[in-house]
N, C-alpha and C positions, 0 to 999 in steps of 0.2 A: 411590314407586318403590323398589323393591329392588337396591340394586348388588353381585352375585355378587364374593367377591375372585377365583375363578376358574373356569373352565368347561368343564371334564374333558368331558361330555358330547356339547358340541358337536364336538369332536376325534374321537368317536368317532363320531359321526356321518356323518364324512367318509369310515369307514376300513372301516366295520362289515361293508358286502358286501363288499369285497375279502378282509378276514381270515377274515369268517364260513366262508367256501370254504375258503380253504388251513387252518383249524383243523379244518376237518369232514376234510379231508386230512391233518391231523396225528391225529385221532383212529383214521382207518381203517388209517393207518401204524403208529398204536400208536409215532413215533420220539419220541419225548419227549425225550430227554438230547442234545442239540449234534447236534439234527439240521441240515438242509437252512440252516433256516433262519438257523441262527447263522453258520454262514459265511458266506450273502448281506449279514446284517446287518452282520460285522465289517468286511465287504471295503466296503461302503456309506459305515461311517464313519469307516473310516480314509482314503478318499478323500476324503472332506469335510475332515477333519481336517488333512489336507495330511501326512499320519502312512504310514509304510509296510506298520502292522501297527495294528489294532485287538483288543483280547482280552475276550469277552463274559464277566463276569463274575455272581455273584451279589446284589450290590447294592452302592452307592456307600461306604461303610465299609469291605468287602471288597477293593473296588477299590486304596482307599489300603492297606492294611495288603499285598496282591499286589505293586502298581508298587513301593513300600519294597523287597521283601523279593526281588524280581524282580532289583534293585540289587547285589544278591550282597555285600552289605559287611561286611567282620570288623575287628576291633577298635574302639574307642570313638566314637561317633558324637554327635555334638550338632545338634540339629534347629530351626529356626527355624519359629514359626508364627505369623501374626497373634491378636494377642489378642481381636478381636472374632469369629474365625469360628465355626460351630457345632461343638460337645464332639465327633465322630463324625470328625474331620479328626485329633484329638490323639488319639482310641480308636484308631484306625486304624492309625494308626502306632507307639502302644504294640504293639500286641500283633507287630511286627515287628520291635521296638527296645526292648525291654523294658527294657533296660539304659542307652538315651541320655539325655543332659540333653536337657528341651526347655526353650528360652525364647520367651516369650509376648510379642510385640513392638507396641506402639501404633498404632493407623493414624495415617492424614492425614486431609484433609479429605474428602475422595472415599470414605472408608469403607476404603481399601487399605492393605495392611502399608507404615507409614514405613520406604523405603529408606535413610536417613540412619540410622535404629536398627539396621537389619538388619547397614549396611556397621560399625556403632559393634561391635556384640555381635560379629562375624566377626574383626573386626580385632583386637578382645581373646583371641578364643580358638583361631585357627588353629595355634599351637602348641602345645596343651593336649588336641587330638581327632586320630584318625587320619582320620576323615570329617565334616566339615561339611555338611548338607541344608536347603538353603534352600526353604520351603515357599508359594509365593504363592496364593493364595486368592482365586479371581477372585470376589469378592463380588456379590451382584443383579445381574450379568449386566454387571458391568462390568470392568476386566481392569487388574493391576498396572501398572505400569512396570518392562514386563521388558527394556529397555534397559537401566538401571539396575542389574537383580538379573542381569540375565547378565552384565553390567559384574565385577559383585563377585563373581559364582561363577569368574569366571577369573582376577580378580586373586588371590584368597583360593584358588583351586582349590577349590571348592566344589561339587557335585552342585545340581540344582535339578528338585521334581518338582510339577509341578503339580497344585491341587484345582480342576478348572475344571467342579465340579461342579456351578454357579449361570450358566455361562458357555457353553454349547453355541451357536458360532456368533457369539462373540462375538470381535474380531480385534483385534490390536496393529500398527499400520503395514500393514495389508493382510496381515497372518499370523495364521490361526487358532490361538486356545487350544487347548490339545490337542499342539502343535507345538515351542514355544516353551523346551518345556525338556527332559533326559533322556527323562522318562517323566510320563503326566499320566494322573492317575485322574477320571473319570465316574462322578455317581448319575446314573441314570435312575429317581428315585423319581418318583413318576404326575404331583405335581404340577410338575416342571421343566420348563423349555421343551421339551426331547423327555424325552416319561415313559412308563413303561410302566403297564404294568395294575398293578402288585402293585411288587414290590422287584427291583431290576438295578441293572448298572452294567458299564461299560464303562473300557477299559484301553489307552491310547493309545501307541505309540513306534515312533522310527526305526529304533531299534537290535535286530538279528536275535536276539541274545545274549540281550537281558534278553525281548524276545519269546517265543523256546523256554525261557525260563524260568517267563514269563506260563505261557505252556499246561501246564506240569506242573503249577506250583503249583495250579493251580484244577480239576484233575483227580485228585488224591491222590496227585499223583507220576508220572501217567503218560499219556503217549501215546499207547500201544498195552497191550489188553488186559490184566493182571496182571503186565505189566511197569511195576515201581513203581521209580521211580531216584533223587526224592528226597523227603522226607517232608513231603508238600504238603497240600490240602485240597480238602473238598467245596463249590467255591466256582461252580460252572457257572452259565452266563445257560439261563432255559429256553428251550428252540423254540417254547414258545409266547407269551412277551413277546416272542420274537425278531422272530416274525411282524407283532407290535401296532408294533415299534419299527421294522420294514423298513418298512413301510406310514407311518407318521407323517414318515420320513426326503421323504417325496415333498413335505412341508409346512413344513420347518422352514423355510425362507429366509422363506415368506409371513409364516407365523407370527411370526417375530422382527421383521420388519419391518410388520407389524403393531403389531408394541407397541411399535416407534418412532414410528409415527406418533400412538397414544394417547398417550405419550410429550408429543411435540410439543403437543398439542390442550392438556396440562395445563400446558406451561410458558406457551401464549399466555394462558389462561383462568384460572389461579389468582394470585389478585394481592394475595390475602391478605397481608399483613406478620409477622403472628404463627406463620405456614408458611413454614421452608426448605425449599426443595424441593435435591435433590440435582441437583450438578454433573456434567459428564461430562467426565473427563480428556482432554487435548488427545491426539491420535495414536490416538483410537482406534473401536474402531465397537461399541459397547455392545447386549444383547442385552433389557435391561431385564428382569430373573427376577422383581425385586424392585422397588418401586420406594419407597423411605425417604424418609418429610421426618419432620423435626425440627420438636418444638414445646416449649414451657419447662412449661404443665399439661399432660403425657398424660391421668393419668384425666378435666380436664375437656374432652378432644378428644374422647376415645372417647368419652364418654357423648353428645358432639353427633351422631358416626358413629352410633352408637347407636340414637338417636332416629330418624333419616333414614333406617332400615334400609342402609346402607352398612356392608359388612361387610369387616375389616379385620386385620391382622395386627399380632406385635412380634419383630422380629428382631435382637437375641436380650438378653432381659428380665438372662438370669444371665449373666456373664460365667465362662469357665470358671476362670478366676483367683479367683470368687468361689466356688466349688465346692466343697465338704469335702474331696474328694481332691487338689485341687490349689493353687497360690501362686504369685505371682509376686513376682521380688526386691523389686521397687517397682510399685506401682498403674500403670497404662495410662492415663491420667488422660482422654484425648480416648476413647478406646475405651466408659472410664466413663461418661463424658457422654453420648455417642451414645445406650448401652444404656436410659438413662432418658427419654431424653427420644425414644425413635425411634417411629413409628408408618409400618405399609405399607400403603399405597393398595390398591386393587382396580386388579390389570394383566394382561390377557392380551389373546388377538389375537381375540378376538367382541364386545368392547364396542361398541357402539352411538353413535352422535354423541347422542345423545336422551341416555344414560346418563351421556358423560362430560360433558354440560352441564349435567344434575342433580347430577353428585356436584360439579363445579367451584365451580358454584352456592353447594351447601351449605357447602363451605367456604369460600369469601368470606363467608358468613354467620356462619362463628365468630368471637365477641368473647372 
């Protein structure tokens, strides 16, 4: 048996007549640029989101380097970001803050940035920056402790803007990511819990201010026709992901709750010793994007996935600390560890009972 790690397909399956029409109506419209579509879509999830303004963007990298820049912040800026998350979270926000320190902070056990380092590094440099941005990283679909990090953004007076781009759906105390902080950026790349066809991404916030500022930036500055007011970009979501993403929005609750339930089936059924399976933080309701277990031989895990045709992932092999453009003051040392020894399961919301008994199987059979 073959275990797909995910199933683009059958998602489309679901969607195909309903889109197939309104794209055949986006063609005859010829409305291509922030048509119809993107306003249903934003107004879709920013109600999900519990957010008062959603801003469709051109893809999840876009997104962060927008919500940044949305921020409106002048003079010296120092930026917190977990050190295990992927390189496109620190690109993101270089190219809005070219100028800030970033420091690269260790998770926990749960894969999430240590708030104990986060509140250590703040506490040393709140005199030293005119802005502080604490950046939490809702990793494989499970979600900081943002008690905690909002705790320390008000003791420190600190901004905090979410990457809850692994986290669609995924909640803190019964509070949607997305929500949780100033302003919180979305990829909607194809394979995420809600993906589009190609590259998107979406721009979450309460606030009107950085809102009208979302919509300029991602329109070259403007609004309204050749009225350009500030030097912004060509950063638009199209109408016709908008359409693929309006359509999937009718499935996310199943879908996430779908891959809890595979979730579930793997913590009763895999009882292997040599497999840490990942924990789920207390307070919170996890979306499972990703699902990680730890083992001490990777390449002799993979080559067992391998054999079994179970097909698998590593998130994320380099650490960006270990990158030629970048360093950190001191090694992440759990961060390090995870990166070596991680391997991701096959997770989405069409597995089969028949599938996840095979792949459980097969790993109870790793020695």
């Amino acid at each position: 048996m073959k275990i797909a790690f995910n199933n683009l397909k059958a998602q489309w399956d679901l969607i195909k007549d309903t889109c197939k029409e309104q794209i055949d109506e986006l063609f005859e419209r010829s409305n291509f640029i922030l048509g119809d579509a993107v306003q249903k879509f934003e107004q879709l999830f920013a109600t999900y989101t519990q957010t008062k303004y959603a801003v469709g963007v051109s893809n999840g990298t876009d997104a962060l380097k927008l919500a940044a820049q949305a921020l409106d912040l002048k003079g010296s800026i120092a930026v917190v970001i977990p050190a295990n998350t992927f390189v496109s979270t620190i690109l993101g926000l270089e190219q809005a803050w070219p100028n800030a320190e970033f420091k690269l902070v260790d998770c926990n056990e749960y894969h999430q940035i240590d708030t104990s380092k986060v509140e250590e590094y703040v506490a040393q440099g709140r005199h030293k920056f005119d802005h502080m941005v604490i950046i939490p990283v809702h990793l494989y679909g499970y979600v900081c402790d943002m008690e905690k990090i909002n705790l320390i953004a008000e003791n420190y007076n600190c901004l905090v803007l979410e990457d809850a781009s692994q986290a669609h759906g995924a909640k803190f105390k019964d509070t949607l990511v997305g929500s949780l902080g100033k302003v919180a950026a979305f990829s909607l790349y194809p394979g995420k819990n809600l993906g589009a066809a190609g590259d998107a991404g979406v721009v979450t916030t309460s606030d009107p201010e950085v809102c009208g500022r979302l919509l300029l930036l991602r329109n070259i500055g403007s609004t309204k026709k050749y009225h350009h007011v500030v030097k912004g970009h060509n950063h638009r979501l199209d109408t016709l992901q908008a359409i693929i993403l309006k359509e999937k929005m009718n499935y996310i609750e199943e879908w996430n709750n779908n891959r809890r339930e595979v979730v579930k089936k793997y913590e009763e059924l895999i009882t292997n010793k040599l497999i840490t399976l990942p924990r789920t933080p207390t307070d919170i309701l996890p979306v499972h994007h990703i699902y990680p277990v730890l083992v001490d031989d990777r390449p002799k895990f993979q080559k067992h996935l391998d054999e079994n045709d179970i097909q698998h992932g590593i998130h994320y092999p380099i650490l960006i600390e270990e990158m030629g453009m970048y360093e950190a003051s001191t090694p992440n040392e759990r961060a390090l560890d995870y990166s070596k020894r991680m391997v991701s399961l096959p997770i989405h919301p069409f597995m089969t009972d028949e599938e996840i008994s095979y792949l459980c199987t097969t790993i109870n059979n790793y020695k």
